[in-house]
C-alpha positions, 0 to 999 in steps of 0.5 A: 565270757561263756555262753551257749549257742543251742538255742533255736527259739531265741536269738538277739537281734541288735543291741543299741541305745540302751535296748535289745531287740530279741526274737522269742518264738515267734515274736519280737520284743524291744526291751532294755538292757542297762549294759548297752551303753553304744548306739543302736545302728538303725531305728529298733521301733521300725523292726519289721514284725516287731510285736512289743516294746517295753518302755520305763517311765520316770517313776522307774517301773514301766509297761509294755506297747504292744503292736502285734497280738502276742497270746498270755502265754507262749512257749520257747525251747531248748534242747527237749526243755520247753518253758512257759512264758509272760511278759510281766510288768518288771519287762521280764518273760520268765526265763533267763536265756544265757543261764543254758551255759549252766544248764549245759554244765550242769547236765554234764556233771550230773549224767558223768557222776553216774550215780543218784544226784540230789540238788537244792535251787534256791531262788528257783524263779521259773526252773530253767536249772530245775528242769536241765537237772531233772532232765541229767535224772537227779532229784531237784528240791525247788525252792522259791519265796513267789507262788507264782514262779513255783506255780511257773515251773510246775508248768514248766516241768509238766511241757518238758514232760518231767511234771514226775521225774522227781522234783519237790516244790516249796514255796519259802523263804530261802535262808530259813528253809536252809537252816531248818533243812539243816536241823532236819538232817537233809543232805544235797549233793548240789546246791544252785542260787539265783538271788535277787539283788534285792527282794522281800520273802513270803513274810516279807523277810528283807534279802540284799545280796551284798548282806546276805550272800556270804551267810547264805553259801556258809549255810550251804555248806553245811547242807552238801553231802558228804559227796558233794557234786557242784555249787552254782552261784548266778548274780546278776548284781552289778558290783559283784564281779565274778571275781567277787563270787569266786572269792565268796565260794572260795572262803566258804569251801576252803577245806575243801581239797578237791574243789576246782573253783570257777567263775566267769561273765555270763553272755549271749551272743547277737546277729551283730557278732558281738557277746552281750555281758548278762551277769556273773556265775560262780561254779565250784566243782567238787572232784 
């Protein structure tokens, strides 16, 4: 398992029953994770400066309970990116904590390459790998099917004080914007996908990502240039094990000689000492 411990705005608390009690910022939060299944060693509703807990219903969505005040928006960061959070109504924030491993890599790779760098973020959300790969100094295509997450990570590039460092926004469907990006003759030297397990497109094109993951790479490699840099697949898919992914890039990219192809449990560390599971990455280096 890989993960990253730079973070200074965020850590996790305890895990137990079912929640994770995370401090963001300055606020705690209660919110559930379906990967602990071991009892909470101590009552989580009596953290002391717990702010909100999110609670599902029977219905299957759920809301949030609020204690403390916590403002529409707040800001965490880290290293010299700074996000732009919400608590939604989905018991999301808008960022992904343990995706800093993959930003960490991905910065690496792209300063080491010493030489322009242009990448493709499909299912982009709120731009944590936008903003790591702009900060490395590549060009970012940012593509995500919600308006309200393009609009996310413009903010969120304009906090890092990256709003001009190269980035274009689009707001589409991700599978058609590939394919006519194709037609148009574009070129990536890296291509990063986040998909949802399921979801619907501006025009509510069907996505599952058991059915659509595999064309989804086959057309992203034809859209890599012919100096191709990495290709990141994040899942966060239960039944697509890391082996699963591995697999996927390793079909697609198996002309490919000098592609090193690496995949492994995404996770971040607690206060409890132990490493909490939070999805799975595929990450095919070109040498």
């Amino acid at each position: 398992m890989r993960y990253n411990t730079e973070w200074k705005d965020y850590k996790i608390i305890a895990t137990g029953s079912g929640m994770k009690l995370e401090k963001w910022g300055n606020f705690i939060l209660l919110r559930p994770d379906p990967q602990v299944i071991w009892p909470a060693a101590f009552d989580f509703d009596g953290q002391e400066g717990l702010a909100a807990v999110y609670n599902r219903d029977s219905a299957g969505g759920g809301k949030w309970r609020f204690f403390k005040e916590i403002p529409e928006n707040f800001t965490v960061s880290w290293r010299d990116l700074t996000f732009s959070l919400k608590l939604t109504g989905f018991k999301h924030t808008g960022l992904f904590p343990e995706q800093a491993v993959n930003w960490a890599r991905m910065i690496s790779l792209i300063r080491e390459a010493a030489r322009p760098v242009s990448v493709l973020n499909l299912f982009a959300y709120t731009g944590g790998a936008t903003l790591a790969c702009l900060s490395a100094g590549a060009s970012v295509c940012h593509v995500d099917a919600a308006r309200a997450m393009v609009d996310r990570a413009k903010e969120n590039a304009f906090l890092s004080g990256l709003k001009d460092a190269g980035a274009r926004y689009i707001m589409d469907d991700c599978m058609k914007f590939v394919a006519r990006e194709i037609k148009r003759g574009r070129r990536y030297d890296a291509v990063i996908m986040d998909p949802p397990s399921f979801g619907r497109g501006p025009n509510n094109e069907l996505w599952k990502i058991e059915d659509g993951l595999f064309a989804l790479v086959e057309l992203t490699e034809k859209i890599m240039s012919g100096r191709p840099l990495f290709h990141l697949i994040n899942s966060y898919t239960t039944g697509l094990q890391p082996g699963v992914i591995k697999n996927v890039q390793r079909l697609v990219f198996k002309n490919s000689a000098d592609a090193v192809f690496d995949a492994y449990e995404t996770g971040l560390p607690t206060d409890e000492g132990i490493i909490l599971p939070c999805g799975a990455s595929g990450f095919t280096v070109f040498n």
